[in-house]
N, C-alpha and C positions, 0 to 999 in steps of 0.2 A: 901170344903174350910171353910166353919162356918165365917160369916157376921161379920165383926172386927166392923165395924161401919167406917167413912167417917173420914178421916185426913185431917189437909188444902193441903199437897200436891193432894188429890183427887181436891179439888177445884184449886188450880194453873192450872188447865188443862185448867182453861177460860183463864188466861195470854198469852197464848202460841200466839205466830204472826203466821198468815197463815191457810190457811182451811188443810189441807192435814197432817202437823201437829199438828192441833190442835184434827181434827177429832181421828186420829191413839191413841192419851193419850188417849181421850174419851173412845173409843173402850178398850182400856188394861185396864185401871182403874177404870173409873165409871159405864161402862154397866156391867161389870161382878156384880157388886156389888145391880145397879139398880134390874138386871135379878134376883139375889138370895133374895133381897126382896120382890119381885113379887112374886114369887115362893114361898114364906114363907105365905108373905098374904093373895093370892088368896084364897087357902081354906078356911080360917076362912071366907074371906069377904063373899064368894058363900053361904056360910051356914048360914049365919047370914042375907041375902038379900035375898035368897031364888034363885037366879040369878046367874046361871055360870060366873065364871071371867076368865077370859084370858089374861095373861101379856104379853103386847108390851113397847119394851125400843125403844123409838125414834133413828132411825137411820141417821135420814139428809141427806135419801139415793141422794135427789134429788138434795140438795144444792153444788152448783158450784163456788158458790163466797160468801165473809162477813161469816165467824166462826161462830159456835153459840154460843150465848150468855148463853145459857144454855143447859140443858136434861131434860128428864123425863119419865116416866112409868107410863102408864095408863090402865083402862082395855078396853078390846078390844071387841066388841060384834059380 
C-alpha cells in the first residue's frame, strides 16, 4: 500500500456516534495505517535499542460500551 500519511477524514472516525460504528471506520482506516507504521518502525527501533519490538494496534477487543476516544500502536514485549 505505501503509508500516504493521516487525512482529517482518518480522524473524523472519532466523530462517528456508536461503538460498532465507530469501531468498523477504525478497523478500515486507521489500523491499516497504524499496522504499516509499526511495521516500518519496528526494525529500526529493535536495532537502535538493542530490544526486539513487536507491533500491537489496539484493538478495544473488550469494549462493549462508550467509543474510544482514540488508538494507538505500541510495542509489545
Amino acid at each position: 500500500m505505501g503509508f500516504t500519511g493521516f487525512t482529517n477524514e482518518d480522524f473524523d472516525v472519532f466523530l462517528i456516534d456508536g461503538l460498532e460504528a465507530r469501531m468498523e471506520a477504525l478497523k478500515e482506516t486507521v489500523r491499516p495505517k497504524l499496522e504499516e507504521l509499526g511495521d516500518y518502525f519496528a526494525p529500526f527501533i529493535s536495532s537502535h535499542t538493542d530490544d526486539e519490538m513487536f507491533v500491537h494496534v489496539a484493538k478495544h477487543a473488550r469494549r462493549t460500551i462508550n467509543p474510544p476516544k482514540d488508538t494507538w500502536f505500541v510495542r509489545k514485549v
